[in-house]
C-alpha positions in Angstrom: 54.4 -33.1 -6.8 51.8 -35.3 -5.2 51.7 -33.9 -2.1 50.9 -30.4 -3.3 48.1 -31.9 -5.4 46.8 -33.6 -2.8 46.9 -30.1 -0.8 44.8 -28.1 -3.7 42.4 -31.3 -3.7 41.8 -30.9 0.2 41.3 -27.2 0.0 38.8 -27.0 -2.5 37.0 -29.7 -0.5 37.0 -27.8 2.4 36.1 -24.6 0.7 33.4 -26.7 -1.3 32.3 -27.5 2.7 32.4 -24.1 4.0 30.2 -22.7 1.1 27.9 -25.7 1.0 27.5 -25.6 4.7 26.4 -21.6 4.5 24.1 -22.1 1.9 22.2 -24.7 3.7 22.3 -22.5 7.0 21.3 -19.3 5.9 17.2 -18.8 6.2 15.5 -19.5 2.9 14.5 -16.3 1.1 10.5 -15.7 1.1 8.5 -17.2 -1.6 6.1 -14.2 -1.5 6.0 -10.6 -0.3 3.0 -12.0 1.7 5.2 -14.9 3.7 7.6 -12.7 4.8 7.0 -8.8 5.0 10.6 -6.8 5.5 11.0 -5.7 9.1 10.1 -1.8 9.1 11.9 -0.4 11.9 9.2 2.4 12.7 6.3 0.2 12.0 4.6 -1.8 15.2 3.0 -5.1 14.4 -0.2 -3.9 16.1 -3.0 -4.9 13.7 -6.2 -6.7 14.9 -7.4 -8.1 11.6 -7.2 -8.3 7.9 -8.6 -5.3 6.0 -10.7 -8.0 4.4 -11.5 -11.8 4.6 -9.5 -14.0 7.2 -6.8 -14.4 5.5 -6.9 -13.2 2.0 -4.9 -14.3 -0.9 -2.2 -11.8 -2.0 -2.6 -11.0 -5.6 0.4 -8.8 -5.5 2.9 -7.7 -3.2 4.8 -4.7 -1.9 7.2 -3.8 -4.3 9.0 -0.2 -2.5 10.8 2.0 -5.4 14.3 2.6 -5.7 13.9 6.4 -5.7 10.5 8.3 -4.7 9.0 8.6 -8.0 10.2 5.8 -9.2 8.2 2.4 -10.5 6.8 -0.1 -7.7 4.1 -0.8 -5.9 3.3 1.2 -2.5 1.0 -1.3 -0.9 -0.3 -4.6 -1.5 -3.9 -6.1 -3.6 -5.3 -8.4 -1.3 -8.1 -10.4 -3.1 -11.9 -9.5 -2.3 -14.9 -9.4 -4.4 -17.2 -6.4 -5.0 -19.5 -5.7 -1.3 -16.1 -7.1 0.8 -16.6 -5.4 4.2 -13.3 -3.6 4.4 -12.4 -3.7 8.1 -10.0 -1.1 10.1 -6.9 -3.0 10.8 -6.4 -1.1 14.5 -7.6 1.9 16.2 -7.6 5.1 14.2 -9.1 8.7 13.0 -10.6 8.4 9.6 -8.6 11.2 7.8 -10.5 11.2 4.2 -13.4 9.0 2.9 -14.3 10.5 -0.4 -13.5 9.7 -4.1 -10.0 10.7 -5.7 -9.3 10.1 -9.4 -12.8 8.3 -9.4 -12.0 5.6 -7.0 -12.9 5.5 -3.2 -11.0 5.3 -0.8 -10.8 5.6 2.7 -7.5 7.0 4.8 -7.5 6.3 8.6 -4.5 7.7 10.9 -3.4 4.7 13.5 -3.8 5.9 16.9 -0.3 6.1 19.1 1.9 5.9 15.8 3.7 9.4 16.3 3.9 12.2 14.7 3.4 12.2 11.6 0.9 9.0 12.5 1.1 5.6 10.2 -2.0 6.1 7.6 -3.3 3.4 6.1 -5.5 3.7 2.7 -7.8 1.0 1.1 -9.4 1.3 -2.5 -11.5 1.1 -4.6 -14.3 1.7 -1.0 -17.3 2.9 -0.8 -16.6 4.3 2.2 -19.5 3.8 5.4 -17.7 6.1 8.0 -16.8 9.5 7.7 -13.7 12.1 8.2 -13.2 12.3 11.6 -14.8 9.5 12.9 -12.9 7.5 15.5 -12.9 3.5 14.3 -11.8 0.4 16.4 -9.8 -2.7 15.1 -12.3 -4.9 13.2 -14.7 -2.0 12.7 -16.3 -1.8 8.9 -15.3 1.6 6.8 -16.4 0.4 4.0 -17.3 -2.1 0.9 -15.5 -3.0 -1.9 -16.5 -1.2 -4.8 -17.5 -3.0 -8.4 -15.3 -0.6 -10.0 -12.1 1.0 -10.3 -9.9 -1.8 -9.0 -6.7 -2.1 -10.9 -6.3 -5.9 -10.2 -6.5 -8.0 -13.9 -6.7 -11.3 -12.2 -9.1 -11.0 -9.6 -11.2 -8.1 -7.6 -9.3 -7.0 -5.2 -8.8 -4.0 -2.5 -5.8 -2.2 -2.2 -4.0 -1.9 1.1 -1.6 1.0 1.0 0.7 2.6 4.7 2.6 5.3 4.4 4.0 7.9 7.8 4.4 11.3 5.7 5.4 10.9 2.4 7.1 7.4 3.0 5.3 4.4 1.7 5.8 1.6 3.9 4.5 -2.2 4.1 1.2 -2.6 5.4 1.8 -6.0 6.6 4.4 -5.1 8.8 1.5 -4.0 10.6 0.7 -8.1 11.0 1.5 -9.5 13.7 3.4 -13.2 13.3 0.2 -15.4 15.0 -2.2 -13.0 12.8 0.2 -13.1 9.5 0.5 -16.9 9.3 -2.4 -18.6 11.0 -3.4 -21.7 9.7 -6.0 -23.4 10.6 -7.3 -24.0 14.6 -6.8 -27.4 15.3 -8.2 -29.2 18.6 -5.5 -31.1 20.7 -6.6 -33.7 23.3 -6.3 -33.3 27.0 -3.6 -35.0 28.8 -5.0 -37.5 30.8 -8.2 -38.4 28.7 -9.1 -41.0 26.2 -10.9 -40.0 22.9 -14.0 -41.7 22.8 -14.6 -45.1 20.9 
């Protein structure tokens, strides 16, 4: 009778173990949609820059519907006061620049992305390029507006991707060093004293 307590004892234990032992294993889940963007399998991390600042603060993440009217949110709000240059991520044909439902906004199709291209949208702009215009990584298309943002908590500019009708992530477009950069730090020189 013992003995096949002792048994259920030790296999609890080790199941206990086994579970305890994946838990601690498996990667931690992301904190924020900004910390960890989900891999899109048709989206290259080929961005140059931010749309604005250096690294701006995410007021709100990508939230993807489950169905393609369904709720969410198709892009992300990336804090930025009103006069923000707004910045082309990477090299691109501006496909719109104009006003729709009263907001600006400013489309550019990414260069090399396929067919239909990746089309990244940022609003509330008033847009300083034009449809048509070719526009290089870093390049200005616009300021942030005063108006029409739909952030509560802070101004903010919209980043939205989509190829066709399909919403992606735009900060798949991020690469890693560009994504989470901290801040530069100067390392000493092997072989050399600092100074005293």
């Amino acid at each position: 009778m013992r003995a096949n307590r002792w048994v259920r004892v030790c296999a609890r234990l080790i199941l206990l173990l086994i579970v305890t032992a994946t838990a601690l294993l498996a990667p931690p889940p992301p904190l924020l949609a900004a910390d960890a963007p989900p891999a899109e399998a048709d989206v290259p991390a080929m961005a140059r820059t931010w749309p604005v600042g250096l690294r701006p603060r995410v007021l709100r993440g990508w939230e993807p519907p489950a169905t393609p009217y369904g709720p969410g949110h198709r892009g992300v709000d990336l804090a930025a006061p009103a006069g923000t240059p707004v910045r082309a991520v990477t090299a691109g044909r501006v496909s719109f620049a104009g006003r729709v439902a009263g907001k600006g906004v400013v489309s550019v199709d990414l260069t090399g992305t396929g067919e239909p291209p990746l089309r990244t949208t940022y609003e509330p702009v008033t847009a300083t390029v034009e449809k048509g215009e070719e526009v290089e990584p870093g390049e200005v298309i616009g300021r942030v507006d005063a108006s029409g943002s739909h952030c509560s908590a802070a101004p903010c500019v919209h980043w939205g991707l989509r190829r066709g009708e399909v919403y992606l992530n735009p900060l798949s477009l991020l690469p890693p060093w560009l994504l989470h950069r901290g801040p530069s730090r100067l390392l000493p020189v092997p072989g050399t004293r600092p100074p005293h």
